[in-house]
ROZA-844773 format. One line per 10 residues: for each residue x, y, z of C-alpha. Coordinates in nm, 2 decimals. Each point is the difference from the previous one (the first is absolute). Example, Ala and Ser with C-alpha at 12.3 -4.5 7.8 and 13.67 -1.06 7.14 Angstrom:
residues 2
1.23:-0.45:0.78 | 0.14:0.34:-0.07
end
This chain:
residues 673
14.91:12.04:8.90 | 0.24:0.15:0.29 | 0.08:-0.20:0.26 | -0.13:0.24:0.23 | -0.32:-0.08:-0.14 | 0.01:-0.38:-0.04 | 0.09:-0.01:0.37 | -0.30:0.23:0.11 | -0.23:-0.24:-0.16 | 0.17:-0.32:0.10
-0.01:0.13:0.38 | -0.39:0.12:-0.07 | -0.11:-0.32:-0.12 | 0.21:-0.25:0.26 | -0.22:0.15:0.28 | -0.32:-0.11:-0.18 | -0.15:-0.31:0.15 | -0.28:-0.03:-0.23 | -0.10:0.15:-0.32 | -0.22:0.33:-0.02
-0.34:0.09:-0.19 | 0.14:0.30:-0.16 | -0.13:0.17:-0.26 | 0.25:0.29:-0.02 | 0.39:0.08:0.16 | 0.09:-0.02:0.36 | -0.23:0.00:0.30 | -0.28:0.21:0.12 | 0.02:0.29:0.21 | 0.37:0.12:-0.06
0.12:-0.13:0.33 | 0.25:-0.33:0.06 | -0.25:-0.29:-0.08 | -0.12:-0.27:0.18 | 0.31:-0.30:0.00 | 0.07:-0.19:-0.32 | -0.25:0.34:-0.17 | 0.19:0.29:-0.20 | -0.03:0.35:0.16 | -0.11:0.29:-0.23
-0.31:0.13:-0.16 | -0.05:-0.11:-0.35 | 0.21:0.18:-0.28 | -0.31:0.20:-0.12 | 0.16:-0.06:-0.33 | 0.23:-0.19:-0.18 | 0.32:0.23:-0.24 | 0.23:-0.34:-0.05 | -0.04:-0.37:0.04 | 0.38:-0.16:0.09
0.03:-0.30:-0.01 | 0.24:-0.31:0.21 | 0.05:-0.36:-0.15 | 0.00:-0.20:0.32 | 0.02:-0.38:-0.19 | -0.01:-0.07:-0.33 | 0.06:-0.37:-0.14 | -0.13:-0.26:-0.27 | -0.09:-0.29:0.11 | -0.05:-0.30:-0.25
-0.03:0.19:-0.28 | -0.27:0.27:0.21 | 0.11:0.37:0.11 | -0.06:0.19:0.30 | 0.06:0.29:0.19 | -0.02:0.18:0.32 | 0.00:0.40:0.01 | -0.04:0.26:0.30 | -0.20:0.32:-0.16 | 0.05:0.35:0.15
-0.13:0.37:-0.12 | 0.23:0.30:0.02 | 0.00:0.01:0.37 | 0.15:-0.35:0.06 | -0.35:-0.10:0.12 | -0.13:-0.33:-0.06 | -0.24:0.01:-0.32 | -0.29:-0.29:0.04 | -0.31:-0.12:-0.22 | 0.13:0.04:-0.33
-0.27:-0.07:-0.21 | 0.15:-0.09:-0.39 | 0.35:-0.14:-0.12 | 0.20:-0.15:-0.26 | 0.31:-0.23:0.05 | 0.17:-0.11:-0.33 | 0.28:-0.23:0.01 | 0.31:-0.04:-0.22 | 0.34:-0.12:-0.02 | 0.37:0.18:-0.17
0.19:-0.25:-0.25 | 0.35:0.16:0.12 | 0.24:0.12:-0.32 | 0.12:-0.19:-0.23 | -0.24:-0.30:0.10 | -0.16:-0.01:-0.27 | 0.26:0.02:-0.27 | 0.39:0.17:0.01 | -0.07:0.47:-0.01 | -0.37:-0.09:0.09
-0.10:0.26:0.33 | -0.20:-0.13:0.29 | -0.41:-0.02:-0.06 | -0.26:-0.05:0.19 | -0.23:-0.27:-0.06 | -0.38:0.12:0.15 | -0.18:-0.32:0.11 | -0.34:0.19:0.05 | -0.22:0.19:0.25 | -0.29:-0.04:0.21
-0.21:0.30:0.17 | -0.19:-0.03:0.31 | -0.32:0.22:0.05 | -0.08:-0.08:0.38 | -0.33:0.07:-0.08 | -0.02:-0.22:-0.30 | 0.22:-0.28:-0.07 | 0.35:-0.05:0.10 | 0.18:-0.30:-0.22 | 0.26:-0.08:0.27
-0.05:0.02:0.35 | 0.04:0.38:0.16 | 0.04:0.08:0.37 | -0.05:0.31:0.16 | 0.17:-0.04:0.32 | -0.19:0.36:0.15 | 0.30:0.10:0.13 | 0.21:0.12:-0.34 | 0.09:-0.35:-0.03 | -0.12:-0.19:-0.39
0.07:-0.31:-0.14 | -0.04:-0.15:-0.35 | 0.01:-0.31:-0.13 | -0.05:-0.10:-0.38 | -0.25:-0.20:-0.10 | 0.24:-0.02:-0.37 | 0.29:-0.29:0.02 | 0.29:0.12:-0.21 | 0.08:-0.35:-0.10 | -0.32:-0.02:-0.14
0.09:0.29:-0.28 | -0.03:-0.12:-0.37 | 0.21:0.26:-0.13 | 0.29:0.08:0.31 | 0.19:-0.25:0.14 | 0.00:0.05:0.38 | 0.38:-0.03:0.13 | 0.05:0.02:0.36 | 0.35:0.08:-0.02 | -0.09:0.38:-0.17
-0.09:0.27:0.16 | -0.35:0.04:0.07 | -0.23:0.29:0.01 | -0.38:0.11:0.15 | -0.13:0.36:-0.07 | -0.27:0.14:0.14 | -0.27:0.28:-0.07 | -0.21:0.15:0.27 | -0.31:0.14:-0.20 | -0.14:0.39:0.11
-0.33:-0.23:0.12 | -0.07:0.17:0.36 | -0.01:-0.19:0.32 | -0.32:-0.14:0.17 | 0.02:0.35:0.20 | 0.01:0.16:-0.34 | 0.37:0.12:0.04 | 0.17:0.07:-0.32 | 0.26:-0.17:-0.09 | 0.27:0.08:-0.32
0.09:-0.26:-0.27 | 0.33:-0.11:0.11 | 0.23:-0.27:-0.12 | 0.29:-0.22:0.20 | 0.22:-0.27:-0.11 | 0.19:-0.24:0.21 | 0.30:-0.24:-0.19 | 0.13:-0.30:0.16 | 0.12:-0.39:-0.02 | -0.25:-0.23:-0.04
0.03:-0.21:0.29 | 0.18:0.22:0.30 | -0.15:0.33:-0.11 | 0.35:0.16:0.03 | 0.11:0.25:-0.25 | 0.10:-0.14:-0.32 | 0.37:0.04:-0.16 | -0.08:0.21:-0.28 | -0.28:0.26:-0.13 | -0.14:0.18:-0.26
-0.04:0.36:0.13 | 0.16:0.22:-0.24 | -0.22:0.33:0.02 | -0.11:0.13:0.30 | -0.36:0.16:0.03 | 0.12:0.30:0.16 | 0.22:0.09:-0.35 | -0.39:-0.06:-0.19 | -0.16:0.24:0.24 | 0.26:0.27:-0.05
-0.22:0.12:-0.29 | -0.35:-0.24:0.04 | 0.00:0.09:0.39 | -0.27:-0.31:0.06 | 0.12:-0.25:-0.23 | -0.35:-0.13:0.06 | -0.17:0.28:-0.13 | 0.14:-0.06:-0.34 | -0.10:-0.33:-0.16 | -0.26:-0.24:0.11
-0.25:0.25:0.18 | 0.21:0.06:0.29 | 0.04:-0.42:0.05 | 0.36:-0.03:0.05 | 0.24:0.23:0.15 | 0.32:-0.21:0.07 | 0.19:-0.04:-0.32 | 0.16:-0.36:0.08 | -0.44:-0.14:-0.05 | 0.05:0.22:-0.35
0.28:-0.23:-0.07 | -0.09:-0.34:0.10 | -0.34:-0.02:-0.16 | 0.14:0.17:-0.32 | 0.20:-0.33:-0.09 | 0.00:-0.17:-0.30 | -0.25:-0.29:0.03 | -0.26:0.24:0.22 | -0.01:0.29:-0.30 | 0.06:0.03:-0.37
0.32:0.02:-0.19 | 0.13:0.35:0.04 | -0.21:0.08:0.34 | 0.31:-0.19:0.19 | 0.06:0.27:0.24 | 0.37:0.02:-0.04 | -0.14:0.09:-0.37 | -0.27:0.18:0.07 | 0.12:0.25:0.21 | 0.26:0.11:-0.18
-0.19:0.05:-0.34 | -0.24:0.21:0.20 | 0.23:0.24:0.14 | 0.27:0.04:-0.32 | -0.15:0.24:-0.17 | -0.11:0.22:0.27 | 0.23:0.28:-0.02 | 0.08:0.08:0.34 | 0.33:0.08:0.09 | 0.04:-0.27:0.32
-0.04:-0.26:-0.30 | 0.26:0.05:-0.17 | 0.23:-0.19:0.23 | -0.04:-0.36:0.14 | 0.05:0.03:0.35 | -0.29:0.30:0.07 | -0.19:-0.35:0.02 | 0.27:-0.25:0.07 | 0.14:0.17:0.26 | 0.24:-0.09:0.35
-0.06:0.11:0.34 | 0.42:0.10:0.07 | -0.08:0.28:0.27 | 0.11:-0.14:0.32 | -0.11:-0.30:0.17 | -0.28:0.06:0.22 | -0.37:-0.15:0.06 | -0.14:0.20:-0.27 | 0.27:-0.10:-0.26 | -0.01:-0.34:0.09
-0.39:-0.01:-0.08 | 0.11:0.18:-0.29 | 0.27:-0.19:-0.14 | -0.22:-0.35:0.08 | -0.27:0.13:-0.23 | 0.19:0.01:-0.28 | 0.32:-0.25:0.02 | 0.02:-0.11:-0.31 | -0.01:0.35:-0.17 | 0.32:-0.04:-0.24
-0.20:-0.32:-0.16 | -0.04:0.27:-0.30 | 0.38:0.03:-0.06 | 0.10:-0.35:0.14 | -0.24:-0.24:-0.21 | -0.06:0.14:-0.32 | -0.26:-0.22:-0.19 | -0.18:0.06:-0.30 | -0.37:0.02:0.09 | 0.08:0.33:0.25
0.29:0.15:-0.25 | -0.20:-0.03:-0.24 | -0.28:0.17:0.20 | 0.16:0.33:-0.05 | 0.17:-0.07:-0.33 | -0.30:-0.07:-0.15 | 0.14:-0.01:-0.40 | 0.20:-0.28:0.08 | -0.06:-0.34:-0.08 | 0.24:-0.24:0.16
-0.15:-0.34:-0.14 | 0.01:0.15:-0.33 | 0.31:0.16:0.02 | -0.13:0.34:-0.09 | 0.17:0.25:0.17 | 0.19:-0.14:0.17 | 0.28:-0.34:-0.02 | -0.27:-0.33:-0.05 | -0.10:-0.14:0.36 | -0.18:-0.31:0.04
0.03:0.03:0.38 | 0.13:0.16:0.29 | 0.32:-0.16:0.06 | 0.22:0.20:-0.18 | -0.07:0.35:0.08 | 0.15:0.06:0.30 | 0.34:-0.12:-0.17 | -0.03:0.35:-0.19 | -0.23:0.23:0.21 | 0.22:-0.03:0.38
-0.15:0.16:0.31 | 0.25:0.28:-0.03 | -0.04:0.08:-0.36 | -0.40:0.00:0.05 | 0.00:0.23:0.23 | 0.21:0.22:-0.14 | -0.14:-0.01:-0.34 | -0.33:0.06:0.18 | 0.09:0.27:0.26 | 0.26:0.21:-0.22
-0.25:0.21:-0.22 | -0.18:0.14:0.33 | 0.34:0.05:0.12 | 0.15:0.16:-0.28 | -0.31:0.21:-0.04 | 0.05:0.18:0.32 | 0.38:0.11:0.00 | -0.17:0.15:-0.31 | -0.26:0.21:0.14 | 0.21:0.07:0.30
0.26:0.11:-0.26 | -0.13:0.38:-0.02 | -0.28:0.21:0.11 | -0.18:0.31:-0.03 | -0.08:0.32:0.17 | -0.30:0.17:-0.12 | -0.10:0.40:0.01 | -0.23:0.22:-0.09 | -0.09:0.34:0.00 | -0.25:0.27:-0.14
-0.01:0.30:-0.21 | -0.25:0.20:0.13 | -0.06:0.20:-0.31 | 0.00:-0.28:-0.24 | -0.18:-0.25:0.21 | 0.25:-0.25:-0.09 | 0.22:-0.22:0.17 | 0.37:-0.11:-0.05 | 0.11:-0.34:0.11 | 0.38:-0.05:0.06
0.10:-0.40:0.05 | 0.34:-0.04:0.17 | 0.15:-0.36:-0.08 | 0.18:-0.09:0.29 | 0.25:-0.33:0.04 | -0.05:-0.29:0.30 | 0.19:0.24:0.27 | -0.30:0.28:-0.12 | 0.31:0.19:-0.16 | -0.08:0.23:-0.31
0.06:-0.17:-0.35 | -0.05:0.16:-0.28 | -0.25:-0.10:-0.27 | 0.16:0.06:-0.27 | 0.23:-0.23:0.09 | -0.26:-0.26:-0.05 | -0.22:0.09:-0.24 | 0.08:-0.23:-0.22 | -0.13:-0.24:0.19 | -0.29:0.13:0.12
-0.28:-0.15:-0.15 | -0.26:0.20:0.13 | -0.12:0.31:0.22 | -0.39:0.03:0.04 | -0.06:0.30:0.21 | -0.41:0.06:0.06 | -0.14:0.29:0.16 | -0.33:0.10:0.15 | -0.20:0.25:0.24 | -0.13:-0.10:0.39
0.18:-0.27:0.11 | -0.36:-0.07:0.22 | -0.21:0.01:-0.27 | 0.18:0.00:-0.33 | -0.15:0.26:-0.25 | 0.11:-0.10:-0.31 | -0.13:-0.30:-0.21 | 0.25:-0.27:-0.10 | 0.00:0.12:-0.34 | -0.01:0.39:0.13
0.32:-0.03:0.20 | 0.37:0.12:-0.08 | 0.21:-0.26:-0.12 | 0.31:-0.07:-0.21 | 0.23:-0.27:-0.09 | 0.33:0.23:0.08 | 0.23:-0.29:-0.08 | -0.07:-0.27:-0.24 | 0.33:-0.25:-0.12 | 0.24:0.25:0.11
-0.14:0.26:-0.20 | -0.07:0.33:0.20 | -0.36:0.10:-0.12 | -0.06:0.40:-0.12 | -0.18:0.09:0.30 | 0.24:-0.11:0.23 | 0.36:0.15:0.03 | 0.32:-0.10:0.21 | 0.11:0.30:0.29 | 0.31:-0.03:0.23
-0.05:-0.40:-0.04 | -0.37:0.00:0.07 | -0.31:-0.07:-0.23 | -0.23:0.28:-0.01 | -0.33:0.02:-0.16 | -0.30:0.27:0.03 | -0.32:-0.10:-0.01 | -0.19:0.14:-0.36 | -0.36:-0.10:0.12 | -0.19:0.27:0.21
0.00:-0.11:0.38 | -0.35:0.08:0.11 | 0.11:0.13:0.37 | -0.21:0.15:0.21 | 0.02:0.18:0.37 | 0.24:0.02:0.21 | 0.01:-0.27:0.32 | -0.24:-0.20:-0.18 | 0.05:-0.36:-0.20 | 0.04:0.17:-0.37
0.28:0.24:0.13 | 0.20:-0.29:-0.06 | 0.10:-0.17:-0.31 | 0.18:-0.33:0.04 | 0.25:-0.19:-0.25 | 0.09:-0.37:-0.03 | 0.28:-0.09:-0.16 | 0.11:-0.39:-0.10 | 0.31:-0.08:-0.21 | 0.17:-0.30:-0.16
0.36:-0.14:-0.10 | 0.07:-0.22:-0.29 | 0.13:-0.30:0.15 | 0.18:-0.34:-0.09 | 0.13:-0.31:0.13 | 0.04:0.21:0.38 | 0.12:0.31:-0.16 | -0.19:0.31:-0.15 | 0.17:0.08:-0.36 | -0.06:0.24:-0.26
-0.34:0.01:-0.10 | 0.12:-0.03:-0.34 | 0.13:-0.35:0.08 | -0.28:-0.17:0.08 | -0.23:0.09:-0.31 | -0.26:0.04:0.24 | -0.37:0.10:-0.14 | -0.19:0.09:0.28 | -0.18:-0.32:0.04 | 0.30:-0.24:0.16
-0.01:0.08:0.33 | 0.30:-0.27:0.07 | 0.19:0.28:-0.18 | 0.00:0.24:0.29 | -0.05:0.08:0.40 | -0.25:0.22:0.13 | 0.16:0.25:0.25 | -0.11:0.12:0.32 | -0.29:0.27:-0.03 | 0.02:0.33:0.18
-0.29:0.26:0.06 | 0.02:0.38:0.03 | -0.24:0.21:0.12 | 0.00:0.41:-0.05 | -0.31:0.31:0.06 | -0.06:0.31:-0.23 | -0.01:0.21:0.37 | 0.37:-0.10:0.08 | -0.24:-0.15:0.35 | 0.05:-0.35:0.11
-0.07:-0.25:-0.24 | -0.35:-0.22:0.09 | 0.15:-0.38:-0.01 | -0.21:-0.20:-0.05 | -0.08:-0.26:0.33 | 0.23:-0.36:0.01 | -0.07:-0.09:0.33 | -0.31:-0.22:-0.09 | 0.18:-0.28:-0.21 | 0.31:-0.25:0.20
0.21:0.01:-0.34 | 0.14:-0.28:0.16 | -0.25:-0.22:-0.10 | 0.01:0.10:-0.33 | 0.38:-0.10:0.00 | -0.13:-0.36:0.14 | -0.14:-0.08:-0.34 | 0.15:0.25:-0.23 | 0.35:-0.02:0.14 | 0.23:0.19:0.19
0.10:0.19:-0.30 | -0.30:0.04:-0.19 | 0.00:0.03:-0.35 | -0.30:0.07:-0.15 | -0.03:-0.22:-0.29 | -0.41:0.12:-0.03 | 0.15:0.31:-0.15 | 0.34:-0.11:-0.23 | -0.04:-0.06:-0.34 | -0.03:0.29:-0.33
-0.15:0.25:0.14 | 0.16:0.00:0.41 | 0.35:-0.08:0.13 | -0.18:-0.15:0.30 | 0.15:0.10:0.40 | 0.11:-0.15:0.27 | -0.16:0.08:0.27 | 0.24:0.08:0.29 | 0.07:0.25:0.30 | 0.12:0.25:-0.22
-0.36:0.10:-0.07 | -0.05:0.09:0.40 | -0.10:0.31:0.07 | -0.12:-0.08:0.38 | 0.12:-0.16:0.31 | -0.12:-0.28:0.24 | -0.04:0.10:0.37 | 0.35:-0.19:0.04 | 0.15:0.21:-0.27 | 0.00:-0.26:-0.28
-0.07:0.13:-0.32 | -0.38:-0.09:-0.15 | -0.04:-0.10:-0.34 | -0.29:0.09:-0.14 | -0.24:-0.08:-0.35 | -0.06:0.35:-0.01 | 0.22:0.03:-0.33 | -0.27:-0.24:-0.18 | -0.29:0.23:0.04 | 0.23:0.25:-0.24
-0.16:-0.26:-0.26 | -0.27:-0.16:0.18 | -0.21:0.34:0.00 | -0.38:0.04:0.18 | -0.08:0.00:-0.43 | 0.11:-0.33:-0.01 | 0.30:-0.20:-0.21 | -0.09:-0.04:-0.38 | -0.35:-0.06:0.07 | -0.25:0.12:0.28
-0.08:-0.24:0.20 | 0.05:-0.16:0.31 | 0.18:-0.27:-0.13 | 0.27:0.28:-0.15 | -0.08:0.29:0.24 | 0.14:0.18:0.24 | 0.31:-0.15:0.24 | -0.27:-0.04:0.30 | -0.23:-0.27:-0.23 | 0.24:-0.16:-0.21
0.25:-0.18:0.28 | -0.34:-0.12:0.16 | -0.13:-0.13:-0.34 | 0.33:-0.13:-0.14 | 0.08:-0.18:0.31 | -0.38:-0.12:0.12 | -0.05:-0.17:-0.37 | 0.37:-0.16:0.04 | -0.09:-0.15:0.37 | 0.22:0.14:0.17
-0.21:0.25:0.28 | -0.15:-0.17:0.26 | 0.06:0.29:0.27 | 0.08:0.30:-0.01 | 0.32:0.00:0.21 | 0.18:-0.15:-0.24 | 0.09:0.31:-0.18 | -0.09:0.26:0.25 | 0.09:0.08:0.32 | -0.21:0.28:0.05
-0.33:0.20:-0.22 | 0.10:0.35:0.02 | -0.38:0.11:-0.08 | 0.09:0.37:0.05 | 0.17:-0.07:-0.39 | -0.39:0.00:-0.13 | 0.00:0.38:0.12 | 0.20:0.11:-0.30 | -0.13:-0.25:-0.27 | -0.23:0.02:-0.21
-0.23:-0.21:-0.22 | 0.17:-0.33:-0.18 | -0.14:-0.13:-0.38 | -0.21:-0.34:0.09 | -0.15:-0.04:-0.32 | 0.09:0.17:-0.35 | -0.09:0.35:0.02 | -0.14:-0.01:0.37 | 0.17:0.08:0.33 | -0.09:-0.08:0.34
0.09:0.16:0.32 | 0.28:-0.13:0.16 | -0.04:-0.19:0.29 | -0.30:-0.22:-0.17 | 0.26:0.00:-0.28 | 0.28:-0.17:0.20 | -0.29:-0.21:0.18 | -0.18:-0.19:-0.32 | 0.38:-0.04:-0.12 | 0.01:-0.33:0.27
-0.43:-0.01:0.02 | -0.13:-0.07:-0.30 | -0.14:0.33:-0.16 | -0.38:-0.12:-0.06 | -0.11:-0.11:0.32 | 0.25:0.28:0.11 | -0.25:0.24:-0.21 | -0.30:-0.16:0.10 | 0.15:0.11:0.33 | 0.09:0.35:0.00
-0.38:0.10:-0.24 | -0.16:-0.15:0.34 | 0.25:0.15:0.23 | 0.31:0.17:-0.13 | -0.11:0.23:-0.23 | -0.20:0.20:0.30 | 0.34:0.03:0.15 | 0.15:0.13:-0.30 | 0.12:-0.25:-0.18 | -0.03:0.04:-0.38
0.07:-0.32:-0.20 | 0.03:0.00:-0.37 | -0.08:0.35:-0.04 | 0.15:0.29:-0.24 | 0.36:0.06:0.12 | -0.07:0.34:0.09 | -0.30:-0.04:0.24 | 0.17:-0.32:0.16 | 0.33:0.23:0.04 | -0.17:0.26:0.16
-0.16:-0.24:0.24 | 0.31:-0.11:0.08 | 0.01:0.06:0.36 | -0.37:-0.03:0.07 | 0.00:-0.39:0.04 | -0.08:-0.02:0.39 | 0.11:-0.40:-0.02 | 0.27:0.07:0.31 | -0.34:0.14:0.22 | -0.04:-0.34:0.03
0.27:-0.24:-0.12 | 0.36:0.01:0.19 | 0.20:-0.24:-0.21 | 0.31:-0.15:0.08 | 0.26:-0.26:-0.16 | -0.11:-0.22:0.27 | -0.35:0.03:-0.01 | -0.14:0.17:-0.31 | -0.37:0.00:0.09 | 0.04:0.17:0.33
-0.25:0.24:0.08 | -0.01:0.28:0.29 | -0.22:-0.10:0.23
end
């Protein structure tokens, strides 16, 4: 907490004479209170609980704590109804044997329900002041010995239990470390991830494991300690076998998780930089419970896969700080002078008599100069170009649209041709347009590409052997889009101002490479600014998902169904089932609902369509009480749900929904009043 802050409350609560029967924050009747009473109306609710450590010491062999609680507003937060303090100690490195890492040893916990039983003794001060005193003795421990000398720890959780004047409160967590006698910080730590790097993709830590219990990662990793859980649930073990095989681009390196605050040194660094000071732990004390984590074939007491190790004591002799790192780091690195090596350019245009289109793809170097592609052909493993018809509401099926493999291990495919240096293919499917100035006057083409790659360097394809299925033999590309109309009128892009790609980069990467889609049949893409189309109000360039719907039709993907539908549904789906949404501002920073005027009706179940704006609703509400909804109310606004795909198209724009609802990222449920 600022020291702004600490020095409001200090100067609030040094005026109070005696203690106050509050129920809620701050005084009365928004004036200066009485002396030695807070000023202020009550916080009518209650966003954050912060939390101060005042005292915290163990005295023969007993723990306890003193804590100042605020809300959001720096106002004094009293009558907190349900807690939990847990106490543990940290066994610093090497301790415990010569390689070993620090551990925390997790004496126990005790919750105290005001309105039940507390095991220790609890004080509500009335005036944001607490206190807490064990009724557990450490000494007393049959399986931890207590040593006065470590560093000690108390957590705490606030439950979401209201207070006596039926203010809500959040679940909210707070830790305090310290020696056991003075209460002064200790030497050393264990904070080696900060929960700011887990919220870059969970954005409420807390609303992703333990029904929205624990929100701070540091309680995560002192109750997940060997003794408290089972073998492999360690959280230095756990967490790392969770998140391995999720292919997500910020993943692939280390520090996306283990990560330093080196921006300059102000207050917000600081706090920053103290969250997580022991963040190069991962490179700097190698051990074989957390390498072993990740490389989960390898069996170091057995000596399978790895030299024999009976220990820890020996691996840092081999595996340095330096070398780690490297070794750790130098893929992702590699990776990217890769895909920054070359890019595309993408164009498109019409023939008016033959409804088709002609794609041209320009390969251009890292300075955007020209390069010519048959200069690298042979190491081009592959060119995927896809084309389809209203870029607002895609008229071709996934199976119906154009597409061709132009390029496959260097070999230039019969459709395709090479002009003035450029890969140019027409289109041999029939491109349904339609008018002109409307969605289907447009036909839009995605095009993703691959080179063969090794050790750093992209090679002959022939070199390799690759087969299709090895993706380590190759580097998907950037991915560029081209749009084009049958009238020769402006093209109808589709909309990319809904979606803050930046997010997407939090947990994909900042160059994403979409491993979903490499493999046999698809190079995969990176996704990158080369596929804007559209500019920011500041003139930075937007990059939109707008190139997926090419594939991710209104028909669906493979299958009808929301699951494999239509780009509105399946990001909701996917990412709902995965735990990731919790609000919608994560991914967008605005609902551009005039979009729904040019779509139409999106495959929820084989065979049937619904109309779109229930569509993209039931994708995040689940579809039967969503249906039991819309037959009692929707439908005699125009909604159609699971209907033929012809009636629910042509009731498209019939849904009234926005009569009534107003949604926005920040509010979704907002109504016009």
């Amino acid at each position: 907490m600022m020291n702004a802050q600490t020095t409001k409350i200090a100067l609030l609560l040094a005026a109070s004479a005696v203690t106050m029967a509050l129920t809620g924050c701050g005084g009365s009747d928004g004036n200066d209170g009485n002396p030695g009473e807070p000023g202020g109306e009550p916080a009518p609710a209650i966003q954050t609980l912060n939390f101060t450590f005042d005292k915290s010491v163990v005295t023969n062999g007993v723990p306890s704590v003193e804590f100042t609680v605020t809300n959001e507003d720096d106002l004094p937060v009293v009558g907190l109804q349900k807690m939990r303090f847990a106490a543990a100690q940290l066994i610093p490195q090497g301790a415990t044997g010569a390689g070993n890492a620090s551990q925390w040893q997790y004496f126990g916990d005790e919750t105290c329900d005001v309105a039940a039983t507390c095991p220790g003794t609890f004080v509500d001060k009335k005036n944001g002041h607490y206190s807490y005193t064990f009724n557990m003795n450490l000494t007393a421990n049959a399986k931890i010995t207590y040593n006065d000398q470590l560093a000690q720890r108390v957590l705490i959780r606030a439950y979401n239990t209201p207070l006596p004047d039926a203010t809500q409160v959040p679940n909210s967590n707070a830790f305090v470390d310290f020696t056991a006698d003075t209460g002064a910080a200790p030497t050393y730590s264990r904070k080696i991830v900060a929960t700011e790097s887990c919220n870059t993709c969970h954005q409420d830590l807390g609303n992703a494991h333990h029904g929205g219990s624990y929100n701070d990662v540091n309680y995560c990793a002192t109750c997940h300690t060997a003794g408290k859980v089972g073998v492999g649930k360690e959280f230095n073990v756990l967490i790392h076998a969770k998140h391995k095989d999720l292919t997500l681009g910020s993943l692939e390196s280390c520090q996306s998780c283990h990560a330093a605050n080196d921006a300059a040194n102000d207050a917000a660094n600081d706090a920053a930089n103290d969250a997580a000071p022991d963040w190069a732990n991962w490179s700097r004390i190698p051990t074989a419970a957390t390498c072993g984590s990740c490389h989960s074939t390898v069996d170091f007491a057995a000596g399978k896969g790895h030299s024999q190790q009976l220990d820890n004591s020996n691996c840092i002799a081999c595996h340095n700080s330096d070398w780690t790192a490297e070794l750790h780091t130098v893929k992702t690195v590699d990776k990217k002078v890769l895909i920054n090596k070359y890019g595309i350019e993408a164009s498109s245009v019409v023939d008016s008599a033959t409804k088709a289109a002609t794609i041209s793809i320009q390969v251009t170097d890292s300075k955007g100069s020209p390069v010519d592609i048959s200069a690298l052909l042979p190491q081009i493993q592959r060119v995927e170009i896809i084309t389809n018809v209203g870029p607002n509401n895609i008229a071709l099926s996934y199976f119906t649209k154009d597409s061709v493999i132009a390029v496959k291990n260097g070999v230039l495919d019969s459709k395709a041709s090479i002009v003035d240096g450029k890969l140019v293919y027409t289109t041999t499917k029939p491109l349904p347009f339609g008018a002109v100035k409307t969605d289907t006057d447009t036909s839009v083409t995605f095009v993703n590409w691959a080179m063969c790659s090794l050790n750093a360097q992209f090679v002959a394809c022939a070199e390799p052997t690759f087969d299709g299925s090895d993706v380590s033999k190759y580097t998907s590309m950037k991915a560029d889009i081209a749009f084009a109309t049958l009238s020769g009128e402006k093209p109808s892009t589709r909309h990319v101002d809904s979606v803050n790609f930046s997010t997407c980069a939090n947990c994909h990467g900042s160059e994403w490479e979409s491993r979903y889609h490499k493999g046999n049949n698809s190079p995969g893409f990176v996704m990158s600014e080369q596929l804007a189309h559209s500019k920011d109000a500041t003139g930075k360039p937007i990059v939109g998902l707008d190139g997926c719907a090419t594939c991710h039709t209104p028909h669906g993907t493979y299958a009808s169904g929301k699951n494999k539908g239509a780009l509105e549904m399946k990001l909701h789906v996917v990412h709902g089932e995965q735990g990731v949404i919790k609000e919608c501002t994560q991914c967008h920073n605005d609902f551009n609902l005039d979009a729904f005027k040019v779509k139409g009706a999106l495959a929820t179940s084989a065979g049937k369509y619904t109309t779109p704006i229930t569509a993209t609703c039931t994708s995040c509400h689940n579809h039967n009480p969503m249906k039991a909804h819309s037959q009692a109310v929707l439908e005699g606004f125009g909604a159609i749900i699971d209907g033929d795909y012809t009636q629910a198209n042509q009731a498209a724009q019939s849904e009234t929904c926005f009569y009534c609802h107003k949604p926005t990222p920040t509010d979704h449920t907002q109504v016009k009043m």
